[in-house]
C-alpha positions in Angstrom: 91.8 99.9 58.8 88.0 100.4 58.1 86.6 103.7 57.6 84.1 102.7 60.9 87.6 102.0 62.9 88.9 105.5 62.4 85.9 107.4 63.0 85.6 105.6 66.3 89.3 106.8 66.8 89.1 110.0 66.1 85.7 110.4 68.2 87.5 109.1 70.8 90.7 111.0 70.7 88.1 114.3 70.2 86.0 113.6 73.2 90.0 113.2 75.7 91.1 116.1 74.3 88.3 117.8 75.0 87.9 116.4 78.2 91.7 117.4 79.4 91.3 121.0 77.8 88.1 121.5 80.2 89.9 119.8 83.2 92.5 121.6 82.7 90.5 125.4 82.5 88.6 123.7 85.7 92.0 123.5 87.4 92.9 127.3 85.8 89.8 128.4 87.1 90.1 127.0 90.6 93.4 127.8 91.1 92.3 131.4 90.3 89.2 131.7 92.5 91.6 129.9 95.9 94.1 132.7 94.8 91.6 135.5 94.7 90.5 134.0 98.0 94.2 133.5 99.8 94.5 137.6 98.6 92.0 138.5 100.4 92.9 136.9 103.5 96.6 138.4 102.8 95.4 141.8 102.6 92.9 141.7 105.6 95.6 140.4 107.7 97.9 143.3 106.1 95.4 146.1 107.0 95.2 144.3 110.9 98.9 144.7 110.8 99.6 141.4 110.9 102.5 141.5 108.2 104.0 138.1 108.8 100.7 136.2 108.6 100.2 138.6 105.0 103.4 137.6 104.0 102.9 134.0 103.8 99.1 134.2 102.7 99.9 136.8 100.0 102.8 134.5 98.7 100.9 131.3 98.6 98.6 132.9 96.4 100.6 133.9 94.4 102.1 130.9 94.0 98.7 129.3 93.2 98.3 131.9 91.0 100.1 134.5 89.0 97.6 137.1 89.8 99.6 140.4 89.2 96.9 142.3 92.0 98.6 140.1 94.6 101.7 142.5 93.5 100.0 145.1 94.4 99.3 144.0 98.1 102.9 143.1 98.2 104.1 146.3 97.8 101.8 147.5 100.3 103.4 145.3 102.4 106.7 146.2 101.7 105.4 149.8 101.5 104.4 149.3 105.3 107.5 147.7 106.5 109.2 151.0 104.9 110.7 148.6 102.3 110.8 151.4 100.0 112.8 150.1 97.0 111.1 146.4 96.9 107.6 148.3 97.1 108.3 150.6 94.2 109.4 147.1 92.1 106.0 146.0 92.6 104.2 148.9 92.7 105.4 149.7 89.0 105.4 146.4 87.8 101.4 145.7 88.7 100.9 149.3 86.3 102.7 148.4 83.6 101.1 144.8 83.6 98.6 144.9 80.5 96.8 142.2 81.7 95.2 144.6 84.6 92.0 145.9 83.7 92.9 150.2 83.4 89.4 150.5 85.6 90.3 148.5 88.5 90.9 150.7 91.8 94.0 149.2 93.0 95.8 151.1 90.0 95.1 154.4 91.9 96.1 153.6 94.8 99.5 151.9 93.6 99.9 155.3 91.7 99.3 157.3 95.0 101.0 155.0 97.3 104.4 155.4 94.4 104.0 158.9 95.3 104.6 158.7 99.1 107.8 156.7 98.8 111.3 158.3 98.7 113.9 157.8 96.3 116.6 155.3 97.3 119.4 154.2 95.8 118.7 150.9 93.5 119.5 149.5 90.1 117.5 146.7 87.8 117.8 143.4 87.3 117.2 141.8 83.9 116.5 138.3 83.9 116.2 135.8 81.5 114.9 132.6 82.5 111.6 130.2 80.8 108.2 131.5 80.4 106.1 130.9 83.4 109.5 130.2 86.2 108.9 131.7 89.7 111.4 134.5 90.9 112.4 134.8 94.2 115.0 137.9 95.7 116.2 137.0 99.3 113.7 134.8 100.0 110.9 136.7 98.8 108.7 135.9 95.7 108.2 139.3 93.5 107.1 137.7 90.2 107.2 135.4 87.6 108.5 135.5 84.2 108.0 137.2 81.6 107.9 140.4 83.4 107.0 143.8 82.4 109.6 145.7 83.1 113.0 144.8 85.0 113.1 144.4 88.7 113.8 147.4 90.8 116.5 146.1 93.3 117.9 148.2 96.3 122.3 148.6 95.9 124.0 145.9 97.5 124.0 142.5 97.2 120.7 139.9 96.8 120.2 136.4 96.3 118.3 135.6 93.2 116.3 131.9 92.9 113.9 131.0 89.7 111.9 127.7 90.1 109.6 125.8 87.6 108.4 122.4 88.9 111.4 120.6 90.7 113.9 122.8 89.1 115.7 125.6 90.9 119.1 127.7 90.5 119.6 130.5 92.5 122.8 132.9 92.0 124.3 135.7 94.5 123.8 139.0 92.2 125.7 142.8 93.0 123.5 145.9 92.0 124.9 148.8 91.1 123.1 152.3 91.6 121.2 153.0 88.5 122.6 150.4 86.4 121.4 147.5 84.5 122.6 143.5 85.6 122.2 140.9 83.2 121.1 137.3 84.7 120.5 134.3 82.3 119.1 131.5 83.6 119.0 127.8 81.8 116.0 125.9 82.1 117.2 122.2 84.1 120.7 123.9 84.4 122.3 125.3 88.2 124.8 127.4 85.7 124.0 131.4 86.1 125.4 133.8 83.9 125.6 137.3 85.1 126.7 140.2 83.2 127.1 144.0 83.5 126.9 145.7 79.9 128.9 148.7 79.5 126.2 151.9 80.7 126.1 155.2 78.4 124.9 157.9 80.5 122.7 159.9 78.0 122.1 163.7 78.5 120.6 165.4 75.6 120.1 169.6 75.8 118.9 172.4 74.5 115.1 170.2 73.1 111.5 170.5 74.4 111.0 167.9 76.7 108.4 165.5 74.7 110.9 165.8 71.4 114.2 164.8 74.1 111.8 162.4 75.5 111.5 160.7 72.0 115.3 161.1 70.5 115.8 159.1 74.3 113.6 156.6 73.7 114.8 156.1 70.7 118.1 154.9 71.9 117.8 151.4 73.5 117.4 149.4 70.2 120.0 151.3 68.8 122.6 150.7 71.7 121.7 147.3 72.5 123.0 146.4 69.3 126.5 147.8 70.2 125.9 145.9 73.5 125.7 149.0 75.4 122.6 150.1 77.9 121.4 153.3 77.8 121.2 155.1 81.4 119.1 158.2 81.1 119.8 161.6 82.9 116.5 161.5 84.5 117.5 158.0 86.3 121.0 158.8 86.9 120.0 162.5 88.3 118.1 160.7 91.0 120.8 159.4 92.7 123.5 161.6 91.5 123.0 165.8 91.9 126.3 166.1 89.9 125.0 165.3 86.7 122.5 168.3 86.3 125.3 170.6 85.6 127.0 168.1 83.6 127.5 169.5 80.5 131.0 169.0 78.9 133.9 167.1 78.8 135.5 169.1 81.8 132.0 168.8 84.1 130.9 165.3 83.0 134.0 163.6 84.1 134.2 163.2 87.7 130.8 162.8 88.0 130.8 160.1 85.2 133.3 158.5 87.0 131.4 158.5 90.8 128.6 157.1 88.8 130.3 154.3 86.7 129.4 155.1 83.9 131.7 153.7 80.7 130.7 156.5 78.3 129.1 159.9 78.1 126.9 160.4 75.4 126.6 164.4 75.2 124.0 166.1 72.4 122.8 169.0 72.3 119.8 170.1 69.6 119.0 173.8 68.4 116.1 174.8 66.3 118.0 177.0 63.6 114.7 178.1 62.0 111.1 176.8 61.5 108.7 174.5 63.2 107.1 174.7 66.9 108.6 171.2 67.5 105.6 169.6 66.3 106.2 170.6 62.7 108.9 170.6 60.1 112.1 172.7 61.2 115.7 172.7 60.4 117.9 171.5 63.4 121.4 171.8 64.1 123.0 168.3 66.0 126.1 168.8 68.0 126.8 165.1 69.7 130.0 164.1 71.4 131.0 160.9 73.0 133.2 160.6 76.0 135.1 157.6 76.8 135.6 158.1 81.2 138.0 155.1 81.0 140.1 157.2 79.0 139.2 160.7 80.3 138.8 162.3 77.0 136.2 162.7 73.9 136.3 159.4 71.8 134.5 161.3 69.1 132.4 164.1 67.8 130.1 164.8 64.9 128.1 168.2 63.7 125.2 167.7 61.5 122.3 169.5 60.4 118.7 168.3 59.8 116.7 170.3 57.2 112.9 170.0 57.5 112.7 167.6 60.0 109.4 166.4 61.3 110.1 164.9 65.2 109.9 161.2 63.5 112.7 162.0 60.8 114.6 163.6 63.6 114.4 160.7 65.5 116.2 158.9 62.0 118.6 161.4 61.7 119.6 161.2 65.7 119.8 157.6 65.7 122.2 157.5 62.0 124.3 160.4 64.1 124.8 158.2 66.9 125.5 154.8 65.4 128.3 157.0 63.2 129.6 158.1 66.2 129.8 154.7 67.8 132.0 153.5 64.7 134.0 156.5 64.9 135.3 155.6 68.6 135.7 152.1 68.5 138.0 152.6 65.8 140.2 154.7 67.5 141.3 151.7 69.4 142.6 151.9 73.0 146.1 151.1 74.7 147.2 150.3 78.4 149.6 152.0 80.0 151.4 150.8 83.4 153.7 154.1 84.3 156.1 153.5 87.4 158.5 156.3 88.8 161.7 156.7 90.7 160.8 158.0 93.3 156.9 157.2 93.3 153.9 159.8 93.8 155.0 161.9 90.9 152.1 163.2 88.4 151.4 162.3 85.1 150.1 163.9 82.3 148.9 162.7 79.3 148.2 164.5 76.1 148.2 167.7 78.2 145.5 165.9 80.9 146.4 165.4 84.4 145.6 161.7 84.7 146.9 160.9 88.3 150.1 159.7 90.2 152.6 157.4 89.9 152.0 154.0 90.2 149.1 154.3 87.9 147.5 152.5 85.0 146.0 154.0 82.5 143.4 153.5 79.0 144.6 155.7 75.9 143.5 155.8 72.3 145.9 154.5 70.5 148.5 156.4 68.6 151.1 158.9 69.5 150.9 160.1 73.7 152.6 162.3 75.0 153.4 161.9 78.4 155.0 163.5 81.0 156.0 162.9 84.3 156.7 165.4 87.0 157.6 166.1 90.6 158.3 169.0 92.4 162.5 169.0 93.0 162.7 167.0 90.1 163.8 167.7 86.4 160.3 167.1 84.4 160.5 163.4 82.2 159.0 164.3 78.7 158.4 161.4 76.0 156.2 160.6 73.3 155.2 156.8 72.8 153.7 155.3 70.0 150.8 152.7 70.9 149.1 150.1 69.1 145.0 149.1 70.0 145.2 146.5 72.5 148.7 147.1 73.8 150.5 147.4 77.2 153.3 149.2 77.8 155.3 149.4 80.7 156.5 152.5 81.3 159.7 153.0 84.2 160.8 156.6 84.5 163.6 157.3 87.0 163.7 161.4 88.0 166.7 163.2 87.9 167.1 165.9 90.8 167.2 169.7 89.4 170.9 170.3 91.3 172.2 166.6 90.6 175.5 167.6 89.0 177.4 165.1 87.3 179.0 162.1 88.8 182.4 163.4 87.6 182.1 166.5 89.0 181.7 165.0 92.1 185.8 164.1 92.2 186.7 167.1 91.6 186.0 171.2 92.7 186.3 172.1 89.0 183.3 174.2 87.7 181.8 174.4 90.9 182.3 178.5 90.5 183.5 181.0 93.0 180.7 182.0 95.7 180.2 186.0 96.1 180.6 187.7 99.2 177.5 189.3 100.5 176.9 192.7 99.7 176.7 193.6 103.3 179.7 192.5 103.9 181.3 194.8 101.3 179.5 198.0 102.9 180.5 197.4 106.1 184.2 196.7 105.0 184.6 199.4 102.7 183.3 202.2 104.6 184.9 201.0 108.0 188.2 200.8 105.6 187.8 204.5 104.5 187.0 205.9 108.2 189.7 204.0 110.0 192.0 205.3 107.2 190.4 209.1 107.5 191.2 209.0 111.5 194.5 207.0 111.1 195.6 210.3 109.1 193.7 212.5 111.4 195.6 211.1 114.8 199.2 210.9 113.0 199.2 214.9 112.5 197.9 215.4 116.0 201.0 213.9 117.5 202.6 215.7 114.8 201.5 219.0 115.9 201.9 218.0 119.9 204.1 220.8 121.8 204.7 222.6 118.6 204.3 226.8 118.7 201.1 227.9 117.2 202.9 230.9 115.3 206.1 229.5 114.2 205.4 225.8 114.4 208.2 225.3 115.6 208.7 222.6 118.7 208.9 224.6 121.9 211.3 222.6 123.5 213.5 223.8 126.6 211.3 226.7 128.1 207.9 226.5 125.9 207.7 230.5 126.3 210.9 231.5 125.6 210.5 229.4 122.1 206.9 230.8 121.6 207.8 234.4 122.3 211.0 235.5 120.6 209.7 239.0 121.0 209.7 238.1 124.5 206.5 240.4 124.7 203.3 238.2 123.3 201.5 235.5 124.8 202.9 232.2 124.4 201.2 229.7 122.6 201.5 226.2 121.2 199.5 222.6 120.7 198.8 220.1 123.5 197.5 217.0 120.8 199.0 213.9 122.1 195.8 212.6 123.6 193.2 213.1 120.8 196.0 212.1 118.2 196.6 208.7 120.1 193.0 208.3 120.5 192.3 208.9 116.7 195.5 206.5 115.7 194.1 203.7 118.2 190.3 204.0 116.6 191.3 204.6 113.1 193.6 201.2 112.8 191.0 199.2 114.2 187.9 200.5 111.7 191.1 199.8 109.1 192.3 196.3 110.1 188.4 195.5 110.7 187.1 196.3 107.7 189.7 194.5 106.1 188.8 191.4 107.6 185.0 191.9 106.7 186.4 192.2 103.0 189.4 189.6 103.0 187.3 186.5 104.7 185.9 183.9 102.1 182.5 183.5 101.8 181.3 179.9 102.9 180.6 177.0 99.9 178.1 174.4 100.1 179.3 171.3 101.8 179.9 168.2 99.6 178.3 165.3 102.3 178.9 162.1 101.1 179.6 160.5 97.6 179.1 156.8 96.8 180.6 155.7 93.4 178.6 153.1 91.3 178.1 150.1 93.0 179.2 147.8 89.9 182.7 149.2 90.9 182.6 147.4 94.2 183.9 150.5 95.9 182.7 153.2 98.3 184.5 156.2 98.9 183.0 158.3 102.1 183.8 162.4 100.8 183.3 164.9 103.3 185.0 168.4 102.4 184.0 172.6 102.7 185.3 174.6 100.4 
């Protein structure tokens, strides 16, 4: 082609491209002045209270145009129609848009207007989706991709849209209080994935607040590589009062558990000597790592930082952790599905109350011991041996603590002789002894009956002629028949009755019913008192 030929092409092909770049930042430019217009109206009709008619103007221009103030007016609106958690998502996503000038006046007033608004329970949503795609949340557009930061969703469950020309997918989405949802979105595609990474609730203690602010922040990279997401105490304390006094295993895990939280991540930093926590110091590092699945510290590592500036700190945090990490997943973890006879009784694992019966249960892999126990019953003590990635079904049938043996059951050898009670004894001893004391008391009374008090001997015939042989002294002799029939009478019945007391059996247990082993096709119905 001649030389003349292809400088008339590429003039030409100069001048079209030129001439679609500048009708192209015409259209830019327009679309951006009819937004900047549309706002206006949208926030006019917002101050008039007219939130419907802002609504739709505000939305249309930001549909026109990605403006990040219209945000701003947004959350106003959403602010005003005590929306608190959607106003607080774009609230903080118009100040932490760099493309807003620092100066302009609307960034005061979103920071006051944050102020005003209560916390409310919420988590955020990350999404991933192509540069540029609309986002819509129940019907409302708060943003377009890429954002800032993550949306700020209230707990519950939303709708989630993203549209780019005639493309759309939309996906039903459950937040979680103070958690982190995944949501991929495929450019052309109607397939939404959705995940929940596995949350580390992070409480460090015992740092100035701008050094724990940087070991914190440090964190995220290092997590996200593990495919964990960091939940700081500051977040989770909002919604959950529990975790300000969490501060061991016994503390954190109940309130881990309310929270859902996977994992504990406890640390605790001391400045053993040196340095104002700008400078060089020596730091001791106690970190700890609690698995909530499990109920019980995955791992734990002690180390000590010698001259450390807050930067090689940071290092020697983040090396501390990741070790820490590799410690506990190679620990490994096992199921265990533990059923009882009879149900409800409480197990214990490794010495930890776990819960009861039907219950399944994470352990590290290993030896467990395990026990299972219920009150009447004869405690079930094992030890099992697990392998990571196991499930073992555990059945355990209780025994009852006075369940003798079925044999014994045929016969009323070895069940022992029962005692009388002591009461008993008392009684009929001493009711024995008295009886026999009166007994022997009312026989020589009608012994001594009509018998001479000198002589003794029986006055019989004329009592004085007997009683006096002198025929001169007074007569006189025993009248004893009454008391000694009285005494014989009351004496054999405290005799005789204590002897009862003493010679009556005491009473044995009764044996109710007895059923032999059903294999033996027989029943035998056993009543008896012994």
């Amino acid at each position: 082609m001649p030389s003349q030929a292809w400088a008339r092409l590429w003039a030409l092909y100069f001048l079209t491209g030129s001439s679609l770049a500048y009708a192209e930042g015409a259209g830019k430019r327009g679309s951006a002045a009819a937004s900047e217009q549309t706002m206006e109206q949208g926030a006019s009709a917002l101050a008039a209270k007219d939130y419907a008619l802002a609504l739709s103007t505000l939305t249309q221009a930001y549909r026109t145009y990605q403006n990040p103030r219209v945000l701003f007016h947004l959350g106003a609106l959403a602010a005003a129609e005590q929306r608190t958690v959607d106003a607080q998502d774009l609230l903080q996503r118009f100040l932490a848009d760099a493309t807003v000038d620092p100066a302009d006046p609307l960034q005061e007033q979103a920071r006051k207007l944050l102020a005003t608004l209560q916390v409310k329970e919420a988590g955020e949503l990350l999404l991933s989706a192509p540069r540029g795609a609309l986002i819509e949340v129940d019907g409302r557009v708060v943003g377009a991709l890429p954002l800032p930061r993550p949306l700020l969703q209230a707990t519950g469950t939303h709708v989630v849209a993203i549209s780019q020309g005639k493309w759309r997918a939309q996906q039903e989405v459950k937040v979680q209080t103070a958690r982190t949802c995944e949501v991929r979105f495929k450019s052309g595609s109607p397939v939404v994935v959705v995940t929940v990474p596995p949350a580390v609730l992070v409480l460090t203690k015992g740092v100035e607040a701008p050094l724990q602010d940087k070991l914190e922040q440090s964190l995220p990279v290092l997590l996200k590589r593990e495919n964990l997401v960091p939940v700081l105490a500051a977040s989770a304390q909002r919604y959950f009062g529990a975790l300000a006094k969490c501060s061991s295993t016994a503390t954190c895990l109940k309130p881990a558990k309310e929270f859902g939280a996977d994992s504990v991540l406890l640390s605790k930093l001391t400045r053993a000597r040196g340095g104002d926590g700008k400078a060089a110091a020596t730091y001791q590092l106690e970190i700890e790592l609690l698995d909530v699945a499990v109920g019980a510290v995955a791992a734990r590592n002690q180390t000590q930082c010698d001259r450390c500036t807050p930067e090689s700190l940071t290092t020697h945090f983040g090396s501390a952790v990741s070790k820490l990490l590799s410690q506990s997943v190679e620990r490994g973890r096992s199921e265990l599905s533990i059923t009882s006879t009879p149900a409800g009784a409480e197990v214990v694992v490794n010495q930890q109350p776990m819960g009861k019966t039907p219950l399944t249960k994470m352990v590290f892999s290993g030896a467990v011991a395990l026990q299972v126990r219920l009150d009447g019953y004869v405690t079930d003590e094992r030890t099992l041996e697990t392998k990571p990635g196991d499930t073992q079904q555990v059945d355990v049938t209780l025994k009852t603590e006075q369940e003798p043996e079925p044999s014994a059951l045929l016969s009323t050898e070895g069940l022992g002789q029962p005692k009388r009670p002591m009461w008993r004894l008392a009684v009929g001893g001493a009711a024995i002894g008295v009886g026999v004391g009166m007994l022997g008391l009312g026989i020589a009374a009608l012994y001594l009956d009509n018998r001479c008090v000198d002589s003794g001997q029986p006055s019989l015939g004329d009592p004085l002629a007997n009683c006096r042989p002198d025929g001169l002294s007074e007569a006189r002799f025993y009248q004893t028949q009454s008391l000694g029939i009285g005494l014989t009478v009351v004496g054999s019945a405290l005799a005789i009755g204590g002897a009862v007391l003493l010679a009556l059996p005491p009473k044995r247990a009764s044996i109710q019913a007895f059923a032999l082993p059903a294999a033996s096709g027989l029943h035998l119905g056993l009543r008896a008192r012994f």
